[in-house]
BAZASE-441253 format. One record per residue (C-alpha): x, y, z; residue in three letters. Coordinates in nm, 4 decimals. Layout:
N
        X        Y        Z resn
        X        Y        Z  ALA
...
This chain:
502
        X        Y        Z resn
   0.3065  -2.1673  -3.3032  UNK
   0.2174  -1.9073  -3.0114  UNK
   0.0235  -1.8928  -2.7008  UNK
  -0.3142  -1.7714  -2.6538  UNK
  -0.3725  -1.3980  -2.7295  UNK
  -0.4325  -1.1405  -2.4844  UNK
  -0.4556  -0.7952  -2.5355  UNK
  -0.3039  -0.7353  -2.1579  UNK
  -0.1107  -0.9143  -1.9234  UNK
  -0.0461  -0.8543  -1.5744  UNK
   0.2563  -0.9238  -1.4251  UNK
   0.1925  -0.9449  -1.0104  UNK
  -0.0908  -0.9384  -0.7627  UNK
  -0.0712  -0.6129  -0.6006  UNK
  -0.3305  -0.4227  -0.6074  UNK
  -0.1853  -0.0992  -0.8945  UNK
  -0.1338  -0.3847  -1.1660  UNK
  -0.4726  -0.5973  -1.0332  UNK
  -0.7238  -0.3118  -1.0550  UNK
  -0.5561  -0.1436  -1.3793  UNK
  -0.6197  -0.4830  -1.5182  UNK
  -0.9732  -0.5502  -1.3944  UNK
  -1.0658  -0.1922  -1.5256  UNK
  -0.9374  -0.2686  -1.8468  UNK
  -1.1531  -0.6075  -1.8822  UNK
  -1.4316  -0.4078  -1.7497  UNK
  -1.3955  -0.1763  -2.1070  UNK
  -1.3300  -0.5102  -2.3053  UNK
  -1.0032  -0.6213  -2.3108  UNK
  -0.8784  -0.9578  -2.2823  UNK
  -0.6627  -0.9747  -1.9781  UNK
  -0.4395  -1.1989  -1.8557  UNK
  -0.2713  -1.2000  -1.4701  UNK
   0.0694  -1.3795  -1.4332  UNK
   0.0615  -1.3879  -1.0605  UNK
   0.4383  -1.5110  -1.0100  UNK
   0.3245  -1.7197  -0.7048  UNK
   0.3243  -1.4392  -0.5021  UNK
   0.2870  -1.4971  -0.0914  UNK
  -0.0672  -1.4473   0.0446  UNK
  -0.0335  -1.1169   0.3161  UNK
  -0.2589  -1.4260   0.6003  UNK
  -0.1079  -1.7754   0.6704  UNK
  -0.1367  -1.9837   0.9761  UNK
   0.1521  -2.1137   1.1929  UNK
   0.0954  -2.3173   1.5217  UNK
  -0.2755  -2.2563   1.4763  UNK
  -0.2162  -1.9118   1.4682  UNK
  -0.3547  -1.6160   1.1857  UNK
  -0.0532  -1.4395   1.1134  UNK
   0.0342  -1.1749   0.8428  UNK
   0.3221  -1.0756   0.5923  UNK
   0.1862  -0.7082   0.6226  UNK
  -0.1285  -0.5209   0.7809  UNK
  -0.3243  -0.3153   0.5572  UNK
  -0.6256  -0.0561   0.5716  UNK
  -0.7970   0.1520   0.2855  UNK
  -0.7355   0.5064   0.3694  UNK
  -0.9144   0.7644   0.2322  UNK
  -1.1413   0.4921   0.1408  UNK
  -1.4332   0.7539   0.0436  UNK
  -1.2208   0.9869  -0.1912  UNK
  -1.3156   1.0563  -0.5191  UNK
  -1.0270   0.8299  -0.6974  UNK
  -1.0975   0.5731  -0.4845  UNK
  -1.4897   0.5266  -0.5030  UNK
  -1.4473   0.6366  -0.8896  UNK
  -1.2356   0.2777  -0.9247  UNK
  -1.4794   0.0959  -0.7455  UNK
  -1.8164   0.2203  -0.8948  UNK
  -1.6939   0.1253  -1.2549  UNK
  -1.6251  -0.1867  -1.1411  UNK
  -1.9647  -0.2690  -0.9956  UNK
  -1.7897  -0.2998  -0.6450  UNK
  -1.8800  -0.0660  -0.4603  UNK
  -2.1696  -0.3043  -0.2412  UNK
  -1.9218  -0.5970  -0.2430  UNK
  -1.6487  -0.3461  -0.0849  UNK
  -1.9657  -0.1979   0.1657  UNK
  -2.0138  -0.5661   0.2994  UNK
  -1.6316  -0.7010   0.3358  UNK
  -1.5418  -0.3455   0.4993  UNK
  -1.5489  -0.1864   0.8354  UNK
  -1.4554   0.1433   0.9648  UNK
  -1.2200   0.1360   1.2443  UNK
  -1.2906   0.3201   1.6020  UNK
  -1.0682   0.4522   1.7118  UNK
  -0.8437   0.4737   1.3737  UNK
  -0.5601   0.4140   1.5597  UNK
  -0.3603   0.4779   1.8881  UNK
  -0.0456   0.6268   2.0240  UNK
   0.0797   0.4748   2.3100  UNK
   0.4211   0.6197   2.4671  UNK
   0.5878   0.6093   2.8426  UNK
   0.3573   0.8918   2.9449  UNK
   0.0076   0.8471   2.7733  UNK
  -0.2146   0.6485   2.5400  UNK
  -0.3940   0.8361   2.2905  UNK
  -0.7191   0.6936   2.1119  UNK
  -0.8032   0.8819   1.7634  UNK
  -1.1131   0.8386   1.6333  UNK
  -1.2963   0.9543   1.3362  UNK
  -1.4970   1.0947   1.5693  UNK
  -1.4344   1.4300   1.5521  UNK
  -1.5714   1.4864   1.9041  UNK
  -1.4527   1.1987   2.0934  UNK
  -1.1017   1.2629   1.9020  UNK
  -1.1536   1.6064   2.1080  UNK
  -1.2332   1.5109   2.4201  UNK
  -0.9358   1.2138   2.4136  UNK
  -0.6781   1.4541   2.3078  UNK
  -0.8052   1.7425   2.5752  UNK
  -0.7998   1.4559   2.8903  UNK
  -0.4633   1.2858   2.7697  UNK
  -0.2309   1.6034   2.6690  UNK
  -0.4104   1.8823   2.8207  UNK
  -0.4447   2.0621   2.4786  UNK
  -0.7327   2.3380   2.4789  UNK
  -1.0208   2.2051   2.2542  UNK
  -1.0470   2.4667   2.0620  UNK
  -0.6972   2.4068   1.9629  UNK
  -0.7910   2.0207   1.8768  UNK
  -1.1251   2.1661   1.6938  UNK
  -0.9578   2.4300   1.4806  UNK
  -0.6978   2.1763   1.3558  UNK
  -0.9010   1.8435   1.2818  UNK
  -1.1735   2.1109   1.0899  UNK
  -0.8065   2.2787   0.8939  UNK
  -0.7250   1.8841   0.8513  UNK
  -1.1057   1.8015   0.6692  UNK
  -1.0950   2.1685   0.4661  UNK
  -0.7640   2.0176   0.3258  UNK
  -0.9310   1.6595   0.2657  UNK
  -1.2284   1.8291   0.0813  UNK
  -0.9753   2.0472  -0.1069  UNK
  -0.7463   1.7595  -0.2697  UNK
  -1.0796   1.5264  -0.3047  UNK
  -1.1497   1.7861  -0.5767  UNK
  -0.7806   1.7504  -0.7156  UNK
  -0.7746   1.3858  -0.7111  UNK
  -1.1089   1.3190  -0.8138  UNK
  -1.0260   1.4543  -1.1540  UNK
  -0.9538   1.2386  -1.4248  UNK
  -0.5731   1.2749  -1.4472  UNK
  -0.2685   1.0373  -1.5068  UNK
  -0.0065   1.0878  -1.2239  UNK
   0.3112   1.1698  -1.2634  UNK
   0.1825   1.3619  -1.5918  UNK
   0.4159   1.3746  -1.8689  UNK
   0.2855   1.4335  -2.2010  UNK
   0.1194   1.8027  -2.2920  UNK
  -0.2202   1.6816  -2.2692  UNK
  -0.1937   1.5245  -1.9467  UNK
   0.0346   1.7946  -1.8093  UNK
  -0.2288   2.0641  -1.9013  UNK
  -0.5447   1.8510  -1.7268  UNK
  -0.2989   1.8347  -1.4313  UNK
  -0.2517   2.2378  -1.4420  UNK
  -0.6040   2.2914  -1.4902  UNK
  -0.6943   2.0228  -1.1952  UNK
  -0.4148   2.2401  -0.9806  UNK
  -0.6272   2.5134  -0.9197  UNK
  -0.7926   2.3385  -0.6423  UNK
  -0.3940   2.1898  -0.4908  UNK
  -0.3674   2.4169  -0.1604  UNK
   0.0292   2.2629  -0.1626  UNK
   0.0902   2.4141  -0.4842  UNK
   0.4603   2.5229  -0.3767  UNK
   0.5052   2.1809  -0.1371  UNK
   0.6857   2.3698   0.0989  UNK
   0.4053   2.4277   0.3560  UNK
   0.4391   2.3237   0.7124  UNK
   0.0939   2.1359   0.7667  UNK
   0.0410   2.1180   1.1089  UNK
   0.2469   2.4946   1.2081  UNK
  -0.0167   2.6031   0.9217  UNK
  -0.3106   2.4784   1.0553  UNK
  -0.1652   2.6526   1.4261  UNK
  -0.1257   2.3196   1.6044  UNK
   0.1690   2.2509   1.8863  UNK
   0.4351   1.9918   1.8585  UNK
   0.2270   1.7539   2.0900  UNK
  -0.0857   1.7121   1.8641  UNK
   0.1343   1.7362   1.5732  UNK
   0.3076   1.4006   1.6620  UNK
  -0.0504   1.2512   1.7815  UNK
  -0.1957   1.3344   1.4709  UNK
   0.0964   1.2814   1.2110  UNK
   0.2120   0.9052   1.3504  UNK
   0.0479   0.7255   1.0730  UNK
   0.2314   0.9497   0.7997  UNK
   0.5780   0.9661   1.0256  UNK
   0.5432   0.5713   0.9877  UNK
   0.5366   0.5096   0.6425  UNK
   0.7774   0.7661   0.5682  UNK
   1.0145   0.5807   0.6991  UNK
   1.2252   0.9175   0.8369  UNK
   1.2983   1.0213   0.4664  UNK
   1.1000   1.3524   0.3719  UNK
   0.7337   1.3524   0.3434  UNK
   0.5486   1.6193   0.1317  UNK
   0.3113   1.8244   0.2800  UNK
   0.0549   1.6628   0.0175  UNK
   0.1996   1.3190   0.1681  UNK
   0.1575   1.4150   0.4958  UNK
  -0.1955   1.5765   0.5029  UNK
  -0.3362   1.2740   0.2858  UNK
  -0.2029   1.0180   0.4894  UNK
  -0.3297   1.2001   0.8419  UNK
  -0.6740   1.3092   0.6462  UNK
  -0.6772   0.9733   0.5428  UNK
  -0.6349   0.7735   0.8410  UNK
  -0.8158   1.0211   1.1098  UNK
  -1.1572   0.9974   0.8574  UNK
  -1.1853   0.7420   0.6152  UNK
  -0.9379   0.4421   0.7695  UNK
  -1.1424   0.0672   0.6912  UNK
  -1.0648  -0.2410   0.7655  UNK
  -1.1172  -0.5362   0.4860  UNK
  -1.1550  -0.8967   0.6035  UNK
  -0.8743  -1.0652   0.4978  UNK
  -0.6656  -0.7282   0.4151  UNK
  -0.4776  -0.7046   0.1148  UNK
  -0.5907  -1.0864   0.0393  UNK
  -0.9534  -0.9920   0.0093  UNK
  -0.9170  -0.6695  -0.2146  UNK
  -0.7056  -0.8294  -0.4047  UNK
  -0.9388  -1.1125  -0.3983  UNK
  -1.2589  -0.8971  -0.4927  UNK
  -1.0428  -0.7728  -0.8212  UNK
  -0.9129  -1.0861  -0.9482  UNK
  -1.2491  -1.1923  -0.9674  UNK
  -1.3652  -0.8867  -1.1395  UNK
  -1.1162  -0.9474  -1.4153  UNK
  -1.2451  -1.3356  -1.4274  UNK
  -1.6280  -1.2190  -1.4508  UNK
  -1.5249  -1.0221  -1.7685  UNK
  -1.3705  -1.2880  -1.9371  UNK
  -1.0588  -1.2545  -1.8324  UNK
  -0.7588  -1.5650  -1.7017  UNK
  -0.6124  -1.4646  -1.3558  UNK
  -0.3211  -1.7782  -1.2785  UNK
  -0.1776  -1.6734  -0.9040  UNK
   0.1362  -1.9617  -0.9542  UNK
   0.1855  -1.8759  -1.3014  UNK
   0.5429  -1.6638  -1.3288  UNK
   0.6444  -1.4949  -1.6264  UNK
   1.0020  -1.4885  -1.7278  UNK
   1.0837  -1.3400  -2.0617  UNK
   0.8970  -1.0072  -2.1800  UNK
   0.9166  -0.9934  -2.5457  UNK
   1.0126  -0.6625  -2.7207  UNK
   1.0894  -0.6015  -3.0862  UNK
   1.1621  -0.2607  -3.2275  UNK
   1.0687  -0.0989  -2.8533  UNK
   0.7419  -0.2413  -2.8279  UNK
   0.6038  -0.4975  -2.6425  UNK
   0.5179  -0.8099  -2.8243  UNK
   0.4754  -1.1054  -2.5597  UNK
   0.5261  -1.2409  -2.2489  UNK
   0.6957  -1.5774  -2.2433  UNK
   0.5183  -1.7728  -1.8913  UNK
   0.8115  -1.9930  -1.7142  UNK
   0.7867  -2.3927  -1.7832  UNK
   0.5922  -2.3372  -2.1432  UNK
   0.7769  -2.3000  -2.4466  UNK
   0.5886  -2.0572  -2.6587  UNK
   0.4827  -1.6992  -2.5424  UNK
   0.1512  -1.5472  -2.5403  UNK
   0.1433  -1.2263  -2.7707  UNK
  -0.0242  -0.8746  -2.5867  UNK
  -0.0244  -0.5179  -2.6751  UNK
   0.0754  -0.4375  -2.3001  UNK
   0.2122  -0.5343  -1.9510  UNK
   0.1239  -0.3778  -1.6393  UNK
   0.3165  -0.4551  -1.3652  UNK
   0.4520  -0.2905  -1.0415  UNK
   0.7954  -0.4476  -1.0545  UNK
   1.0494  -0.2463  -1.0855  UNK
   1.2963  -0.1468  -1.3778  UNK
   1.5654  -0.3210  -1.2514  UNK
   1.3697  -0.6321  -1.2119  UNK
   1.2298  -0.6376  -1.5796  UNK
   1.5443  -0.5589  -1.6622  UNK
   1.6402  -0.9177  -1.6417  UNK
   1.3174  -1.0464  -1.8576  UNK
   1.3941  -0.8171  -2.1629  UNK
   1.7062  -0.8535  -2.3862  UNK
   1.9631  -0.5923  -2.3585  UNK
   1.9548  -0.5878  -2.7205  UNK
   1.5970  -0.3948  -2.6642  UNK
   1.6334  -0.1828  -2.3893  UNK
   1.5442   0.1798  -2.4768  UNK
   1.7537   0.4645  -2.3647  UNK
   1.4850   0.5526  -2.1081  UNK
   1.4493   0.1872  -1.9606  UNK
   1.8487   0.1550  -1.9556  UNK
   1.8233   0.5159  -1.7313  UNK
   1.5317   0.3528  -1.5346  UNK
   1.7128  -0.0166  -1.5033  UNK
   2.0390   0.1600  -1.3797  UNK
   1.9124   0.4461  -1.1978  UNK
   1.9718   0.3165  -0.7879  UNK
   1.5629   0.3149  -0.6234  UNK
   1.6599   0.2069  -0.2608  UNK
   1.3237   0.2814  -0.0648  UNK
   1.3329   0.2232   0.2865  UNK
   1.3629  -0.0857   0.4765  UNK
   1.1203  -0.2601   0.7033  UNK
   1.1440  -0.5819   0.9162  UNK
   0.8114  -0.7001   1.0593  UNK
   0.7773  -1.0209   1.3669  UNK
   0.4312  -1.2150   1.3999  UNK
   0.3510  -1.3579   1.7916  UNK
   0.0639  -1.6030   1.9415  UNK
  -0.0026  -1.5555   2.2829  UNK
  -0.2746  -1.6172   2.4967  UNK
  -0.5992  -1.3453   2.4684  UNK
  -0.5943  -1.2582   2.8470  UNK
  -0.1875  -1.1340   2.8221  UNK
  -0.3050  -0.8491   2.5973  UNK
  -0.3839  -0.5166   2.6765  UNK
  -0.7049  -0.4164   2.7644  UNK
  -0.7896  -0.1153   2.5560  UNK
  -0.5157  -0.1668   2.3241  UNK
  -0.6986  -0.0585   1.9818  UNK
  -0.6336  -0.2381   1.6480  UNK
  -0.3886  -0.0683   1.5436  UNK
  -0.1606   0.1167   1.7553  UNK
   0.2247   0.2616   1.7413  UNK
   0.4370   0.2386   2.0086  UNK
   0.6866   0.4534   2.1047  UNK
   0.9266   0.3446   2.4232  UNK
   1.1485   0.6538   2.4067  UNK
   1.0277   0.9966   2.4339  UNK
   0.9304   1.1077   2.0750  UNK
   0.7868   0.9476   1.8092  UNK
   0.9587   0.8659   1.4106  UNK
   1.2521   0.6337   1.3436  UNK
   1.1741   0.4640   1.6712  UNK
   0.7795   0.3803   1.6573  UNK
   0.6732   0.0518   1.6127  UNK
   0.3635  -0.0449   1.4509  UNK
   0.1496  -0.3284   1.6169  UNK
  -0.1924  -0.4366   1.4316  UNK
  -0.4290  -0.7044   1.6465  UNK
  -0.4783  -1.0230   1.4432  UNK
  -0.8234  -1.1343   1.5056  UNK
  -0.8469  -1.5264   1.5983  UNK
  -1.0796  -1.7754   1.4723  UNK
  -1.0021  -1.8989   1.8988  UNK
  -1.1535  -1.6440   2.1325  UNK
  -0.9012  -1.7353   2.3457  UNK
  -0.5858  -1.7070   2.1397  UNK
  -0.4369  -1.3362   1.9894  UNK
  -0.1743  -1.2234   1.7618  UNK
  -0.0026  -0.9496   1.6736  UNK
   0.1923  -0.8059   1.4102  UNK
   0.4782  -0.5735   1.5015  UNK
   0.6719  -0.3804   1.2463  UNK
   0.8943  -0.1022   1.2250  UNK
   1.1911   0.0707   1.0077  UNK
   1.5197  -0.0501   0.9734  UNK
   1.7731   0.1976   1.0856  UNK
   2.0318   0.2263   0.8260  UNK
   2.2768   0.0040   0.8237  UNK
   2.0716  -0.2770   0.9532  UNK
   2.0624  -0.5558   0.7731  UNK
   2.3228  -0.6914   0.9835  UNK
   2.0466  -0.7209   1.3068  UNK
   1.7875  -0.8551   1.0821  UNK
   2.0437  -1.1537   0.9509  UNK
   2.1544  -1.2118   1.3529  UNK
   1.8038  -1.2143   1.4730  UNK
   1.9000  -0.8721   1.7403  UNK
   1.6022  -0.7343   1.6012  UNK
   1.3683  -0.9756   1.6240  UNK
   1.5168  -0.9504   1.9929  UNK
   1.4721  -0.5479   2.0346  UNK
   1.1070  -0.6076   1.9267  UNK
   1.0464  -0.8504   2.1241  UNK
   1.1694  -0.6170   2.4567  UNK
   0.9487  -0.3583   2.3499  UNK
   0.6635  -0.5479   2.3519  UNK
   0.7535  -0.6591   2.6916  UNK
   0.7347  -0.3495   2.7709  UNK
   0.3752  -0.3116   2.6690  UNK
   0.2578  -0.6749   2.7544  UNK
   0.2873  -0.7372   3.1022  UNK
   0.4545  -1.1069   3.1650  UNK
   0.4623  -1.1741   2.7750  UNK
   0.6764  -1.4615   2.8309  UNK
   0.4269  -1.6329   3.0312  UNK
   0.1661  -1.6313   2.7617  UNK
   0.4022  -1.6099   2.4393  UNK
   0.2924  -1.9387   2.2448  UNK
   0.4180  -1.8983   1.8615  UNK
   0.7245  -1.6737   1.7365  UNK
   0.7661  -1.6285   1.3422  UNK
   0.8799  -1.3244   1.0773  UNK
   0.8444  -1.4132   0.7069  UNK
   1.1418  -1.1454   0.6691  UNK
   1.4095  -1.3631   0.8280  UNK
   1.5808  -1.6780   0.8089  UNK
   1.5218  -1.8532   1.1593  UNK
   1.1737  -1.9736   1.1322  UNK
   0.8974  -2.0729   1.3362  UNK
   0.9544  -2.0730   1.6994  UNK
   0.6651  -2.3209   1.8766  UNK
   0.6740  -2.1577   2.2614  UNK
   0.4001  -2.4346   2.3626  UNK
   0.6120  -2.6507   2.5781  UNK
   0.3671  -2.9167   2.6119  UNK
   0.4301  -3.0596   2.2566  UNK
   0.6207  -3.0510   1.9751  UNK
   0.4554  -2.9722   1.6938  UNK
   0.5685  -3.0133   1.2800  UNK
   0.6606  -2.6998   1.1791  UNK
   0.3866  -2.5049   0.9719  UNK
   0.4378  -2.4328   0.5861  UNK
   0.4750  -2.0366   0.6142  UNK
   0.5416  -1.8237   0.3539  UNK
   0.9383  -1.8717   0.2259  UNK
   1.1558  -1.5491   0.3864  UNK
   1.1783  -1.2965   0.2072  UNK
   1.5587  -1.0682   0.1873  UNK
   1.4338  -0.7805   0.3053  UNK
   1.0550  -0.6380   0.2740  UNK
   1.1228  -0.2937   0.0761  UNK
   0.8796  -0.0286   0.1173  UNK
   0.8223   0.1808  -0.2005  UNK
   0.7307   0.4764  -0.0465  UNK
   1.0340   0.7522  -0.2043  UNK
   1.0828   1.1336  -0.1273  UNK
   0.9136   1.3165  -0.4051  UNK
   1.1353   1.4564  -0.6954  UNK
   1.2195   1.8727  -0.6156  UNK
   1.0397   1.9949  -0.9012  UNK
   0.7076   1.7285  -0.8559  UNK
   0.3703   1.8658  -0.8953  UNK
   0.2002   1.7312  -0.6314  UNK
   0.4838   1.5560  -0.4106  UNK
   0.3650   1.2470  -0.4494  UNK
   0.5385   1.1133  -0.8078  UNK
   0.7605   0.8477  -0.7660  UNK
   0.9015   0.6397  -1.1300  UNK
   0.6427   0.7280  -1.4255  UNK
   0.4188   0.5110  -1.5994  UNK
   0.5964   0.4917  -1.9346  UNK
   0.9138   0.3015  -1.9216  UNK
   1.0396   0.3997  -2.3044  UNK
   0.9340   0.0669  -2.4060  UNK
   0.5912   0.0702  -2.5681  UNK
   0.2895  -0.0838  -2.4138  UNK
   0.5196  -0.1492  -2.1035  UNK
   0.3266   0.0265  -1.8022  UNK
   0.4375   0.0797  -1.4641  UNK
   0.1577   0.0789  -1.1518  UNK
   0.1369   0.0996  -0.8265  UNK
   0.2980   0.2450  -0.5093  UNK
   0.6231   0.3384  -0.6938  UNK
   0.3958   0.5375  -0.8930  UNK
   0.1905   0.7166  -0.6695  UNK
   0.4210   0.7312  -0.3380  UNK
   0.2662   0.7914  -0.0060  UNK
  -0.0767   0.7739  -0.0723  UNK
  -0.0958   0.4052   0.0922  UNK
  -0.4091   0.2211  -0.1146  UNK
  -0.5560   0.5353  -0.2576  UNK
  -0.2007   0.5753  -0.4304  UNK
  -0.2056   0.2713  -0.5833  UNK
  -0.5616   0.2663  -0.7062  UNK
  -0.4864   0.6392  -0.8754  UNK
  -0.1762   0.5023  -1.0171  UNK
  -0.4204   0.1637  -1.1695  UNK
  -0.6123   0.4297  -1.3140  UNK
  -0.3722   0.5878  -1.4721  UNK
  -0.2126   0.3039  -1.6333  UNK
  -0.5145   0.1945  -1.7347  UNK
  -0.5678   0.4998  -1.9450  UNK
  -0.2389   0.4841  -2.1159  UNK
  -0.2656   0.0833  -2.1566  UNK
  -0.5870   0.1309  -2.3316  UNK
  -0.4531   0.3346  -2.6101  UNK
  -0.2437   0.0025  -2.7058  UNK
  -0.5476  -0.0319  -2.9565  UNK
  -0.7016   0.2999  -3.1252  UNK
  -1.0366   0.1099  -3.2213  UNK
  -1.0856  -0.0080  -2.8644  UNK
  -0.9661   0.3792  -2.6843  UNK
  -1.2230   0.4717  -2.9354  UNK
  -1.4861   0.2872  -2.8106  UNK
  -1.3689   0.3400  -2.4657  UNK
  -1.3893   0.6771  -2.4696  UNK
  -1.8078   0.6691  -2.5833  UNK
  -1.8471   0.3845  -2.2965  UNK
  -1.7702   0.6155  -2.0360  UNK
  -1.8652   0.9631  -2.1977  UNK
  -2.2018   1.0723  -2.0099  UNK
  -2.4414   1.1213  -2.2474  UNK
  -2.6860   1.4297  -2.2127  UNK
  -3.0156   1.4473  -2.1316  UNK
């Protein structure tokens, strides 16, 4: 006897795997979500509103992004739970504090008062910037699978090409669009940041920058409420979406995927497909060795170490922050900007007169040792000193859900049971990787197929560098490929969203 039968199953909650799922219940497949238990991005410690990670959509009115959310019939819910941010973000450093805004005026007249940059420098270079946005809109609003790999999908890429101005990936964005070293580093913090100091492509970095400077919203809740909005998507279509559900065997015979065995029940529910954004090496240890493919034993074995990032959560008292500090903000306490910036985010507080903020920032290599010996929790800590004047009067609540140590209640006038937070995890990995030499676009990371059939990858190891728009044209990707599990139903896809002429 088996399980209930599914024609997908999602392995995770991110959102690649989520909205490739929710788009294919949307064209009438049954979909399951295996969840795995995975930590929700808010949780509360001390009375606090902390987070695992901060997120905004960038590039939240591209083409691949708004072409995701109209055939979902989200598009108004997204409209009411989002928010654009002003200013985007900030730059604060020993000798200036730099609003951006999407503003393209009031971006002009910050930059020309803090750095004494002509503005018809700033002008010439924020227009270059939205020619480029306008540019790859065209590219990625086309209906390709990224990283392409079979001849079909390798000739809509070509074709879709035409309108890539990064064609060779060697240009120099910002000494292209004439700008000095100074605006450069003002404009490019967002992309220098999640980059992690490994090599961004041009396409990288004028997508993130494009990305942040004019289309950067906020979601209440973050990641939780997108993720939120698709899991019920996927329900309203008939689908089954169990968050503490883990999966722990996938089930191949003959290369193909033939079930997913859930952890705790003994028999497995059969599918034509898995989407997940784990990676290789991870499935590796849910699918006998007996039926790994030659491509998926090349994937499993092949060493992905992205980047490392630690991140620290504190409560302090509303008056002992900043005024003017924006939202979001990187901080830089030496004299440039890259491996040392640190990333702060503004938690807002149910308590007007409480604050948080989340601090991240890279891990230089080699350090895992200061993460284990809580020295970097320390370092962060003295640079936000640095920016919050007597932070130890008003520091209330101390936690990272990246180490070991725990909650730290700062209170002194009680003790307090310590909060359930989210378990530590080893090390939060970022998946962001430098593209491949010979990529088309600079932005491929591992491919969809993994040489096991109806075994899709999605998500940011997919489409690297692109933040959420990445992972939402990586979901529709997959979703394309996971559809053709089933001839009947691609057939029927294909008329469902084939405009009919008038």
């Amino acid at each position: 006897m088996t399980g209930s039968y599914y024609d997908i199953v999602v392995m995770g909650m991110e959102i690649g795997p989520l909205a490739a799922g929710a788009l294919l219940a949307r064209r009438g497949f049954r979909v399951l979500v295996v969840g795995g238990g995975a930590p929700f991005d808010r949780y509360s410690c001390y009375g606090y509103r902390f987070t695992r990670r901060p997120f905004l959509l960038t590039a939240a009115h591209s083409p691949a992004t708004r072409r995701v959310f109209e055939e979902l019939g989200l598009v108004q819910m997204l409209q009411q739970a989002a928010r654009q941010s002003s200013p985007s973000y900030q730059i604060v450093t020993p000798s200036a504090r730099v609003d951006v805004f999407p503003e393209l005026h009031e971006t002009v007249d910050e930059l020309r008062r803090e750095l004494r940059i002509p503005a018809e420098e700033i002008e010439r270079v924020l227009r270059g910037l939205g020619r480029l946005m306008g540019e790859l809109d065209k590219l990625l609003g086309a209906d390709l699978v990224v990283p392409a790999e079979s001849f079909f999908e390798r000739r809509e890429l070509s074709r879709a090409e035409v309108q890539n101005p990064f064609r060779a990936n060697t240009a120099d964005v910002f000494s292209a669009l004439g700008a000095s070293s100074a605006l450069a580093e003002i404009l490019a913090a967002p992309s220098l940041f999640e980059s992690a100091g490994r090599p961004a492509s041009a396409f990288q970095i004028a997508r993130q920058t494009g990305g942040w400077l004019f289309g950067a919203m906020a979601i209440d809740d973050g990641r939780d409420g997108l993720r939120r909005l698709l899991a019920d998507r996927i329900v309203a279509q008939g689908g089954d979406v169990h968050h503490g559900l883990r999966a722990a065997q996938v089930v191949v015979s003959k290369g193909r995927v033939k079930a997913v065995r859930i952890a705790g029940r003994e028999e497995p529910h059969p599918c034509q497909a898995v989407l997940t954004d784990l990676t290789p090496r991870e499935l590796a240890s849910m699918i006998s060795p007996d039926e790994w493919t030659k491509r998926f034993r090349v994937l499993a074995e092949e060493a992905h170490e992205p980047p490392l990032g630690y991140a620290v959560n504190i409560g302090l008292d509303a008056e002992a922050v900043p005024t003017g500090l924006a939202q979001t903000a990187f901080v830089a306490t030496g004299r440039g900007l890259g491996d040392a910036l640190l990333r702060l985010e503004v938690i807002p507080q149910e308590d007007p007169s409480r604050a948080a903020i989340h601090a991240a920032c890279v891990v230089p290599p080699g350090g895992e040792e200061s993460i284990r010996t809580g020295a970097l929790r320390d370092a962060i800590l003295d640079r936000l000193r640095w920016l919050v004047p007597f932070l130890d009067n008003h520091l209330r609540a101390v936690h990272s859900p990246f180490d070991g140590f725990g909650p730290m209640d700062l209170t002194q006038s009680s003790q307090l049971p310590a909060p359930a937070v989210p378990r530590p995890e080893e090390v939060p990995r970022w998946l962001l990787r430098p593209p491949p030499p010979d990529g088309d676009l600079g932005v491929e990371g591992l491919p969809h197929r993994t040489g096991i059939k109806g075994l899709v990858l999605s998500g940011a190891q997919v489409v690297c560098g692109l933040g959420a728009e990445g992972e939402l044209i990586a979901a529709w990707g997959a979703a394309r490929l996971a559809g053709k599990v089933d001839p009947r139903r691609e057939r029927l896809v294909r008329a469902m969203l084939t405009k009919v002429e008038s």
